[in-house]
Backbone as JSON, one array per atom type, in Angstrom:
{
  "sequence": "XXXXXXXXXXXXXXXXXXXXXXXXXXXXXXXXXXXXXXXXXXXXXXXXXXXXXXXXXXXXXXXXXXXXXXXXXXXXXXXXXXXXXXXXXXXXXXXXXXXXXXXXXXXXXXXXXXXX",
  "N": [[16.82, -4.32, 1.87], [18.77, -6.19, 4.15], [18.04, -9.52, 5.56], [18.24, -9.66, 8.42], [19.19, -6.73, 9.32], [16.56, -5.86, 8.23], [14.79, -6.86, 10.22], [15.55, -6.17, 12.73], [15.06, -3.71, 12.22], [11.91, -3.57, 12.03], [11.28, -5.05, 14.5], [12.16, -3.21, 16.37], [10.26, -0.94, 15.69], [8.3, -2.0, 15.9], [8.49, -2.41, 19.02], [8.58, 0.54, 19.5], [5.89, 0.98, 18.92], [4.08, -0.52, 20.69], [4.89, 0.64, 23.54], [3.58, 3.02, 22.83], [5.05, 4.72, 21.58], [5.84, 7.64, 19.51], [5.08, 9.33, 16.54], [6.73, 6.76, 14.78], [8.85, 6.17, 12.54], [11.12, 4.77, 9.89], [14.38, 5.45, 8.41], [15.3, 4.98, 5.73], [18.71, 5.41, 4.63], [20.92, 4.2, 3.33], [21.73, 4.0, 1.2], [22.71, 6.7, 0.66], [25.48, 9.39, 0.47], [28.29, 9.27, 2.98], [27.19, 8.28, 4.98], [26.92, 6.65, 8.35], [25.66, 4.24, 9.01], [23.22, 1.95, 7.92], [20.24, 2.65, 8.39], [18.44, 4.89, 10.08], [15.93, 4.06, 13.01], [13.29, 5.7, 13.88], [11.46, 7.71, 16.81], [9.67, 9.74, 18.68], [9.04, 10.61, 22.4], [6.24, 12.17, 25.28], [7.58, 12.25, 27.29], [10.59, 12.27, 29.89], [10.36, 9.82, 31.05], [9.18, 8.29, 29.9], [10.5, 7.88, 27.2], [12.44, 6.69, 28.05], [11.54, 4.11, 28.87], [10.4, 3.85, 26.56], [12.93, 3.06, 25.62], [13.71, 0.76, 26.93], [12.18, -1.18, 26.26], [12.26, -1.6, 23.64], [15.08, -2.26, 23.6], [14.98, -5.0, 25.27], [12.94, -6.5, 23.47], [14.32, -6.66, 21.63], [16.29, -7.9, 22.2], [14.89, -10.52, 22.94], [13.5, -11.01, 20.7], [15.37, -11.45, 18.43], [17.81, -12.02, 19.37], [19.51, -9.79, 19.77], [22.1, -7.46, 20.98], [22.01, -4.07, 22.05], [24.97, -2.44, 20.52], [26.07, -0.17, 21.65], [24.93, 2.61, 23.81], [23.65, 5.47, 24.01], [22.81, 8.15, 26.4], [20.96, 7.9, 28.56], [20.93, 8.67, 30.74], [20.2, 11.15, 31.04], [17.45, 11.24, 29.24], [16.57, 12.52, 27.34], [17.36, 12.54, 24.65], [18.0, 9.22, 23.43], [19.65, 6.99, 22.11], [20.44, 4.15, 20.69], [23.13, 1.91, 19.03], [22.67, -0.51, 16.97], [25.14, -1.72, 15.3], [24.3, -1.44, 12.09], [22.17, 0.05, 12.2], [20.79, 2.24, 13.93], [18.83, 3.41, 16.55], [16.85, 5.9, 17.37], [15.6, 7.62, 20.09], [14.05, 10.7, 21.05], [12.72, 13.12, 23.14], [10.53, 14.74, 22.94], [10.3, 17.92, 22.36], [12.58, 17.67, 21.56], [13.25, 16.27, 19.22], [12.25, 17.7, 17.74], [14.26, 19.78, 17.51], [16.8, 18.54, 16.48], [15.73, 17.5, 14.56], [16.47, 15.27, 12.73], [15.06, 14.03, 10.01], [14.75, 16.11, 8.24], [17.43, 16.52, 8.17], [18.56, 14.46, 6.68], [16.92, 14.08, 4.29], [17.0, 13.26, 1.79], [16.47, 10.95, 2.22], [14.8, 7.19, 2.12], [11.64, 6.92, 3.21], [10.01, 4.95, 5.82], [7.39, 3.46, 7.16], [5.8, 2.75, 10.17]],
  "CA": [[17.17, -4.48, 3.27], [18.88, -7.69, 4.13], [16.8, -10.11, 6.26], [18.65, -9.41, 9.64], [18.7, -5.18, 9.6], [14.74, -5.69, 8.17], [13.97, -7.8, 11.11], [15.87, -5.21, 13.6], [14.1, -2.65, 12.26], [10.68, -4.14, 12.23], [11.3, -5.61, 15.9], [12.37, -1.88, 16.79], [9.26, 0.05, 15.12], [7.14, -2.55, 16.8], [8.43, -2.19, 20.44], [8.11, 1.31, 20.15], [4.34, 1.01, 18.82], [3.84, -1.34, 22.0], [4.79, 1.93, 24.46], [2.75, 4.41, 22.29], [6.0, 5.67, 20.92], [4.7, 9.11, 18.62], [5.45, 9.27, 14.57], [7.74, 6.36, 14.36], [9.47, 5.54, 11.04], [12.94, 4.71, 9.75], [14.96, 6.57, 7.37], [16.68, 4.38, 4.77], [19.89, 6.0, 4.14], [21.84, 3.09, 2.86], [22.46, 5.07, -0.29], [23.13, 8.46, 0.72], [26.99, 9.5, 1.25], [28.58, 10.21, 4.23], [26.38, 7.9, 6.43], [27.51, 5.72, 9.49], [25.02, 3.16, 9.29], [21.88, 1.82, 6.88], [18.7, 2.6, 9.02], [17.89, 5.12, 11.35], [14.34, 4.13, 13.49], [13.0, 7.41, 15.28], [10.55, 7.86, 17.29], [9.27, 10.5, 20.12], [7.75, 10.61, 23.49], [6.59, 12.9, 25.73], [8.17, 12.73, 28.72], [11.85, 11.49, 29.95], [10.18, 8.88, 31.75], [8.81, 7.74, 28.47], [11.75, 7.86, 26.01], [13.16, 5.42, 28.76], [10.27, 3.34, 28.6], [10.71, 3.15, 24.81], [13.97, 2.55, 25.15], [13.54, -0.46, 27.17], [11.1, -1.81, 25.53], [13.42, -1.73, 22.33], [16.67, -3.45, 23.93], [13.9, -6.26, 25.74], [12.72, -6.72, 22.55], [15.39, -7.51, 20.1], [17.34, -9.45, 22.77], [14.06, -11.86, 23.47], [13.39, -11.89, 19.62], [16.59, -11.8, 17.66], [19.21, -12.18, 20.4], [20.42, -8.87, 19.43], [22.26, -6.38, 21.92], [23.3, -2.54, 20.86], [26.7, -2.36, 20.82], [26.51, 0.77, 22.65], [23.72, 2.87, 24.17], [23.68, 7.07, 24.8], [21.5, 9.13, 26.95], [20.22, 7.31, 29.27], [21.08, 9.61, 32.09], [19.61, 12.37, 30.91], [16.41, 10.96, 28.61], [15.92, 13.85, 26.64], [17.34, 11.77, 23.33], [18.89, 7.85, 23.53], [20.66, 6.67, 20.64], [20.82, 2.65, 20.65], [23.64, 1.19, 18.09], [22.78, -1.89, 16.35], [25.66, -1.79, 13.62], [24.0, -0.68, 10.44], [20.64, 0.61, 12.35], [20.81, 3.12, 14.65], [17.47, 3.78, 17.13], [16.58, 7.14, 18.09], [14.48, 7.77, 20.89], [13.72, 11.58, 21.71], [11.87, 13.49, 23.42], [9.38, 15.84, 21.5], [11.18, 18.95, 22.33], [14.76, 17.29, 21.13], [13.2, 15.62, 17.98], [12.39, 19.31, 16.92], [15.35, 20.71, 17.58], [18.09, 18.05, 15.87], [15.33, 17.13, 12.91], [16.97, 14.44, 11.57], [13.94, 13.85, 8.77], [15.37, 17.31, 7.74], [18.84, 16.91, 8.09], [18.53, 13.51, 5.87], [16.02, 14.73, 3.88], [16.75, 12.65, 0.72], [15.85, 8.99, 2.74], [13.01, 7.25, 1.58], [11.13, 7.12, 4.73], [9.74, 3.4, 5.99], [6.37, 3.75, 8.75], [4.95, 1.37, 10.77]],
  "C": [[17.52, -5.95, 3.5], [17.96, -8.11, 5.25], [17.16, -9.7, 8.04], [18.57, -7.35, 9.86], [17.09, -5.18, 9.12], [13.96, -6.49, 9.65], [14.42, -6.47, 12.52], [15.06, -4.02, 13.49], [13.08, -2.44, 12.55], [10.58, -4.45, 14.07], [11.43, -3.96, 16.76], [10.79, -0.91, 17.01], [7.78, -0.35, 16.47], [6.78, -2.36, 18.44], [8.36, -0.86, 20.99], [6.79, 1.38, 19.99], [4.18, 0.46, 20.36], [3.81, -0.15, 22.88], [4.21, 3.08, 24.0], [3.91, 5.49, 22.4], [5.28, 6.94, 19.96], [5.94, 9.09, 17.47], [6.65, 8.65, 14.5], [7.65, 6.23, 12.6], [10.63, 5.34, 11.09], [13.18, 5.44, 8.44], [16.08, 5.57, 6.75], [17.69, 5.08, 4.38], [20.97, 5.35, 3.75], [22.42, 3.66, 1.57], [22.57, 6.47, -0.37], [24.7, 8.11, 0.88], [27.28, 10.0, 2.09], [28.03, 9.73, 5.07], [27.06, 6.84, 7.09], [26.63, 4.42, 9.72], [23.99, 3.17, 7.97], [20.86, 2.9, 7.08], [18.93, 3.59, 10.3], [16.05, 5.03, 11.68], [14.34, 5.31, 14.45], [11.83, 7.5, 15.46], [10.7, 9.18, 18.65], [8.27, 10.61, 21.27], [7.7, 11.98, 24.01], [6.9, 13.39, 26.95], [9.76, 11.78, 28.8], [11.69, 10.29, 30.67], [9.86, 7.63, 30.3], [9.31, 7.2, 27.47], [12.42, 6.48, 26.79], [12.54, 4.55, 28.6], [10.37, 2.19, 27.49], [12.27, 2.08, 24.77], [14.22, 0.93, 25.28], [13.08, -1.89, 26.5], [11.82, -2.67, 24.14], [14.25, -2.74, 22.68], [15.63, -4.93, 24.25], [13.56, -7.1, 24.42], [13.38, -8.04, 21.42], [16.55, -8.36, 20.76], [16.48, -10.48, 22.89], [13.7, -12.09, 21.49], [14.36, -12.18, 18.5], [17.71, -11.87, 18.48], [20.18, -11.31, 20.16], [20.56, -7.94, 20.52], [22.92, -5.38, 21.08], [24.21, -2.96, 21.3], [27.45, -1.48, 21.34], [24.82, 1.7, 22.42], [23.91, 4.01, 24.68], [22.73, 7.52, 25.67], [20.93, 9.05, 27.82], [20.18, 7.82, 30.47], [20.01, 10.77, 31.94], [17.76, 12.29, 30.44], [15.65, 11.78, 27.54], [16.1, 13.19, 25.16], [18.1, 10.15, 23.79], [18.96, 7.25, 22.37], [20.8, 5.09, 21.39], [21.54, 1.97, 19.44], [23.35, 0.06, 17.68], [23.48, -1.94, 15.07], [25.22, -0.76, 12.89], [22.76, -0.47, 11.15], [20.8, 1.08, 13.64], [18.95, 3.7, 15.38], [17.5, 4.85, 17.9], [15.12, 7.66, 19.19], [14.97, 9.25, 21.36], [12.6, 12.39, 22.36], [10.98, 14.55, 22.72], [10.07, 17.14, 21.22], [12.62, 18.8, 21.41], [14.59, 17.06, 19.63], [13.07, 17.04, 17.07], [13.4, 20.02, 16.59], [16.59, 19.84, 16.66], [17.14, 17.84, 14.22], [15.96, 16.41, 12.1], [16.24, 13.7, 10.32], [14.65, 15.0, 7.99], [16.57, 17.09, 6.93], [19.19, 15.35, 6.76], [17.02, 13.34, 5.28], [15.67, 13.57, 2.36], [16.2, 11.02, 0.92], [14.49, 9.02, 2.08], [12.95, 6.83, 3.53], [9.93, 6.02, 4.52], [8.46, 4.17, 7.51], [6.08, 2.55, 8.3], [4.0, 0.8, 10.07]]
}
């Protein structure tokens, strides 16, 4: 992991620990084929008030400690999942219901898998 996506990630994992995010980890996929980025971090809450929460927490975060902004940001209307771009590390915040249903541990099954 270079020193800038390990620090995003880490800064990520951490700000959702801080909101009592539920079973974060990231999913190295830097060497699978077919992927759009390095790193996805995922985590779930359980409410849409919550996922927002996280999300916040996240962007606050990595702009006050690496001066990093996503480069684009989904969901946020709805709260049920929010997707935050950072480049090569992608942050998934869903809600418990949603994280079941898309399973991306599943669906990228071969990642090694990074916890807090």
């Amino acid at each position: 992991m270079t020193e800038i996506k390990n620090a995003i990630v880490q800064a990520a994992m951490e700000a959702m620990d801080d909101k009592k995010a539920e079973n974060i980890l990231t999913l190295d996929i830097h060497n699978l084929e077919g992927t759009i980025c390095d790193y996805f971090v995922i985590c779930h809450a359980n409410s849409s008030v919550h996922v927002g929460a996280i999300a916040d927490s996240v962007e606050k975060e990595l702009q006050i400690k690496l001066k990093e902004k996503p480069l684009r940001v989904q969901g946020q209307q709805n709260g049920l999942w929010i997707a935050m771009d950072y480049g090569n590390v992608m942050v998934h915040i869903f809600l418990d219901e949603m994280r079941g249903f898309y399973r991306l541990e599943e669906l990228w099954s071969e990642a090694d898998v990074i916890t807090l």
